[in-house]
N, C-alpha and C positions, 0 to 999 in steps of 0.2 A: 411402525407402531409406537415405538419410543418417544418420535417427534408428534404424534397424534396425543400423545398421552400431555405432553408440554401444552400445545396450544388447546387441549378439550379441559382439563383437571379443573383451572381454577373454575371456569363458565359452570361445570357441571356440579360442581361442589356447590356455586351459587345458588344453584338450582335446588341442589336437594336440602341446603340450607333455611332457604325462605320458604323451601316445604314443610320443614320441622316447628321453626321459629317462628315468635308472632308479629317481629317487626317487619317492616316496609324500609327498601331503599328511601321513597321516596322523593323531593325533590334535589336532593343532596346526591341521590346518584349519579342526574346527567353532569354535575361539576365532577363528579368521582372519576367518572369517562371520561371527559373535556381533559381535566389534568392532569390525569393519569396518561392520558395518550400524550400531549406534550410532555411530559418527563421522560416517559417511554422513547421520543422522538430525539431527546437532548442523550440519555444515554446512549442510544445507538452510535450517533452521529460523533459526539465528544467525549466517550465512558472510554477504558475506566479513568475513574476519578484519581484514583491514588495505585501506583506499581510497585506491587509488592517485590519483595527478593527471598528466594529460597521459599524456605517452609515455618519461618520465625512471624515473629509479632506483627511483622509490615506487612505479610503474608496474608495474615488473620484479619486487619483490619482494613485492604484491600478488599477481603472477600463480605465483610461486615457492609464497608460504606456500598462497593460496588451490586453484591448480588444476593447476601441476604438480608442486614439489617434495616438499614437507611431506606432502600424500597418499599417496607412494610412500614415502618415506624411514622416515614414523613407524612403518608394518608392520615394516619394517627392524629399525629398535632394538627394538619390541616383540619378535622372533621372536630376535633377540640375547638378549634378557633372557629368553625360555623356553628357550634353551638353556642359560643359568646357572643357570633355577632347576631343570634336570632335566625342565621340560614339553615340550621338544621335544626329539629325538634325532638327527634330521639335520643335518651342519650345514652341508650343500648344498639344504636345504631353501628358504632365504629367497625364490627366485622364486616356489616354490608357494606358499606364507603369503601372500606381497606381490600374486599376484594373485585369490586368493581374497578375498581383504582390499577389494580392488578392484571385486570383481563389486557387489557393493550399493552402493557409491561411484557405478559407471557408471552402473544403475539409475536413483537419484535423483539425479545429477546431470543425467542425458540429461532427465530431464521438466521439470527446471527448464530447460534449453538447450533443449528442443524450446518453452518456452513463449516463450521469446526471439528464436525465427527465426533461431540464430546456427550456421549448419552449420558453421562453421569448429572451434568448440569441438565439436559431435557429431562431428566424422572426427578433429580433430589430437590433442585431449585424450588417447581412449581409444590412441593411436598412440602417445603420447609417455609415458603412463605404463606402458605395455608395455615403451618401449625402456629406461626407465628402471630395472624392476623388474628385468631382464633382464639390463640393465647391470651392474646394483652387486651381483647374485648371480653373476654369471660374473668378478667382479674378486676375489670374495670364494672362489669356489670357485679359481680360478687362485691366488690366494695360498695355501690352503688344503695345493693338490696339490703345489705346488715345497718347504714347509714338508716333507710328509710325505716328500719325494723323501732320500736320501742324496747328501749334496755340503757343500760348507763355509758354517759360517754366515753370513758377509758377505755370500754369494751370494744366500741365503736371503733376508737384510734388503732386501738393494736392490729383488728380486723386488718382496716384502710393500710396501714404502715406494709402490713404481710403480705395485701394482695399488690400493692405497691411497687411492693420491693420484688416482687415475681418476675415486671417486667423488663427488668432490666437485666434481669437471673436467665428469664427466658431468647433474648435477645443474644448474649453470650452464650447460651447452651446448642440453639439454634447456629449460629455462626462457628462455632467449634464443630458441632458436626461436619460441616462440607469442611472445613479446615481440613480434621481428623483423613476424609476420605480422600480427600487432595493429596495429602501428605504420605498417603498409600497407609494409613493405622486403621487398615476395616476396620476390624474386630473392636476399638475404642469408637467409630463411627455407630457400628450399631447398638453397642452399650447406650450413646447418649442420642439416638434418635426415638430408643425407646421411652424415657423420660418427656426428649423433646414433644411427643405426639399426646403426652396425657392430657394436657387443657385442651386440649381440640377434641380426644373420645368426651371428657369431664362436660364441656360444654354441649357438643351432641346429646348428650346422655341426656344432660341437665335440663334440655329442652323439653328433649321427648319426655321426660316421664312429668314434667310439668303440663305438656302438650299434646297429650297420647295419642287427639287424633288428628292429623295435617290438617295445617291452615287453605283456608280456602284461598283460590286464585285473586 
C-alpha cells in the first residue's frame, strides 16, 4: 500500500486538482511529461547529486537538491521560461506543469524507494512535493491577483515582496521536514509539516469557494 500510495498520490491529486480549478495543462503539459521524465531518467541513473554526511547542513542540502527542492522548483523556472518564450499561456498554470513534471519523477523514484525498504520517502516525499508545487503556484497566483487588482503601488509591492519571499521560506520548511524525520526528530517533523501543508489546503480552499461547482472535463 505504501509504494501504491508513492506512484498514485501525485496522478490523483492531478486529478482532483483540475477538477477544482479553472485552468488547463494545456500545451505546456506534454513538455511537462517529456522533461520531467528525462530528469526522472538522469536522476535515477546519476543521482544523488550531492553526499551528504551525518545529519548536519550537507545532510539538508543533499536532501534539498536531491529529493525535495530542486525537483519542484526546476519545473518552476522551466514553466517561467515558457511563459517568456510565448510556449505557455497561463500564468496560473505552474502547479499543473510542476505536477505533471512530477508524475515520472514519482514513478522512478518509487522503484528506486521501493527497492530500499524506505516507506518513509514512498509516503513523505510524494506529500512534500505536492505541498511544495502547490505552494509556490498559490504565492505566485496571489501576487499575480493583488497586481492585477486597482489600488496603490506600494501596496502592490509589499503584497508581491510577501508572497515572494514565502517561496523560498516554503522551500526550507519543506526540506527540513524530511531533514527533521531523517534525523529521527519526529515530533519537530510534525510540527513543521503542519505549517508545511497550509498553501496547499489555502489553495484548494481558494479554488473551491471561488469554484464551487467542478470544472467541466
Amino acid at each position: 500500500m505504501i509504494s501504491v500510495f508513492c506512484f498514485l498520490w501525485i496522478p490523483l491529486f492531478f486529478l482532483f486538482w483540475q477538477s477544482v480549478s479553472p485552468g488547463r495543462a494545456g500545451a505546456g503539459g506534454a513538455w511537462a511529461v517529456i522533461l520531467g521524465s528525462i530528469f526522472a531518467v538522469l536522476i535515477f541513473f546519476f543521482g544523488p547529486f550531492i553526499e551528504g554526511e551525518a545529519f548536519g547542513f550537507s545532510r539538508w542540502l543533499e536532501i534539498f537538491v536531491d529529493l525535495t527542492g530542486a525537483p519542484v522548483l526546476l519545473p518552476m523556472v522551466l514553466y517561467a521560461l515558457f511563459l517568456l518564450l510565448r510556449l505557455a499561456k497561463d500564468p496560473h498554470g505552474f502547479a499543473n506543469f510542476a505536477l505533471l513534471w512530477l508524475m515520472p519523477c514519482a514513478i522512478m523514484r518509487g522503484v528506486e524507494w521501493l527497492k530500499e525498504d524506505d516507506p518513509g520517502r514512498l509516503v513523505l516525499i510524494p506529500l512534500l512535493w505536492c505541498a511544495l508545487a502547490m505552494g509556490v503556484s498559490f504565492f505566485i497566483s496571489l501576487a499575480l491577483r493583488f497586481v492585477s487588482r486597482p489600488g496603490k503601488v506600494w501596496g502592490k509591492l509589499i503584497v508581491c515582496l510577501l508572497c515572494f519571499a514565502g517561496i523560498p521560506l516554503l522551500s526550507f520548511l519543506t526540506t527540513t521536514v524530511y531533514w527533521a524525520f531523517f534525523s529521527q526528530k519526529t515530533w519537530l517533523g510534525f510540527e513543521l509539516l503542519i505549517p508545511a501543508l497550509v498553501p496547499l489546503v489555502s489553495a484548494v480552499l481558494s479554488s473551491l469557494l471561488k469554484n464551487p461547482e467542478p470544472a467541466p472535463p
